[in-house]
C-alpha positions as CSV (number, residue, x, y, z in Angstrom):
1,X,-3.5,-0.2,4.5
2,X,-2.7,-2.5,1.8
3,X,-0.5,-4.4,4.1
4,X,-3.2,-4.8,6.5
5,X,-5.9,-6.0,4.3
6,X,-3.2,-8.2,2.2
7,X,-3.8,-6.5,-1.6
8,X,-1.4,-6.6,-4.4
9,X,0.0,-3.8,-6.7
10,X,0.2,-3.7,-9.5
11,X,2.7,-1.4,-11.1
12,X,5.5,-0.2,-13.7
13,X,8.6,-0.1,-11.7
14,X,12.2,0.7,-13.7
15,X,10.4,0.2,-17.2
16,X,9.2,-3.4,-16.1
17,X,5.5,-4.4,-15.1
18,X,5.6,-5.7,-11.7
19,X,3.1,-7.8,-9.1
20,X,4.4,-7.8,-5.6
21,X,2.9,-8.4,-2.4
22,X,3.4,-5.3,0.6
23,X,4.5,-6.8,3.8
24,X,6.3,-3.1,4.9
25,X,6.7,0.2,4.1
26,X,7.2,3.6,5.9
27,X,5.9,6.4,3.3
28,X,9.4,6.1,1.4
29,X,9.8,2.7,1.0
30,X,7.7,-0.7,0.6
31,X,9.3,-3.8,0.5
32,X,7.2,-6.6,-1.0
33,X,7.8,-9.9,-2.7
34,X,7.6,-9.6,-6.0
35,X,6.4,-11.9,-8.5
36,X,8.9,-10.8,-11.2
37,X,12.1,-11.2,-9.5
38,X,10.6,-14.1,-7.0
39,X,12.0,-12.7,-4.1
40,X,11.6,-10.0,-1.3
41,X,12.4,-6.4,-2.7
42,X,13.1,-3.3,-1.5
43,X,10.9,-0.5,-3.6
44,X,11.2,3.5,-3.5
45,X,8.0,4.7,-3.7
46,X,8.6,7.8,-6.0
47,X,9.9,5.7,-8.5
48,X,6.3,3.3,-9.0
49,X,4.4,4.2,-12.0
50,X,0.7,3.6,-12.8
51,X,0.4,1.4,-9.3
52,X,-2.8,0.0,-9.3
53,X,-4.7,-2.5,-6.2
54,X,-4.5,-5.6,-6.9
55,X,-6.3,-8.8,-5.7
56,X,-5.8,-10.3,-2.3
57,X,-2.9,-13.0,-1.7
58,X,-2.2,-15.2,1.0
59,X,0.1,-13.7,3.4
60,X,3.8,-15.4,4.1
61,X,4.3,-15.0,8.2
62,X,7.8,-16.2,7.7
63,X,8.7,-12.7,5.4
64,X,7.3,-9.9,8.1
65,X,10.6,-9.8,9.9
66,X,12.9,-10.2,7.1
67,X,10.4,-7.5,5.2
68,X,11.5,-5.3,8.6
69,X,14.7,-5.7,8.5
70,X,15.1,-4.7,5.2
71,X,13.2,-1.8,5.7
72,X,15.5,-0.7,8.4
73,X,18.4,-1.3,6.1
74,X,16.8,1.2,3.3
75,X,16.3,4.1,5.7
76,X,20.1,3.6,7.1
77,X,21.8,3.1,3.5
78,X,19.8,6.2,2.1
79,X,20.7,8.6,5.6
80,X,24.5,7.6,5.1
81,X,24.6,8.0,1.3
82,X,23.8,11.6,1.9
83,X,25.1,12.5,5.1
């Protein structure tokens, strides 16, 4: 996966061209670092546009769990919104 092998994407994401770097996702979600904001974000997969593989980048140990966490916190904020 990209996570595995530590690739970028590249993609449009709510009109704005976006790097980030995939430390989680779950088929919904993917939370990555992005370059834009400069920060760990929480992305819906539906909503990327024209997501392309990127290069490799050096992987931040210190931003799995907090990547995890968040991830956790998507899937529980989306089943309670529509419960």
């Amino acid at each position: 996966t990209l996570v595995d092998n530590c690739l970028s994407i590249e993609m449009y994401y709510k009109g704005k061209r976006r790097t980030v770097y995939p430390y989680a996702f779950d088929g919904k979600y993917c939370v990555a670092f992005c370059t834009y904001r400069n920060e760990l974000r929480t992305f819906r997969i539906d909503r990327m546009r024209l997501i392309k593989v990127g290069n490799p980048f050096s992987f931040n140990n210190n931003l799995v769990e907090r990547a995890k966490n968040q991830l956790s916190s998507a899937r529980n904020y989306q089943w309670h919104r529509y419960k």
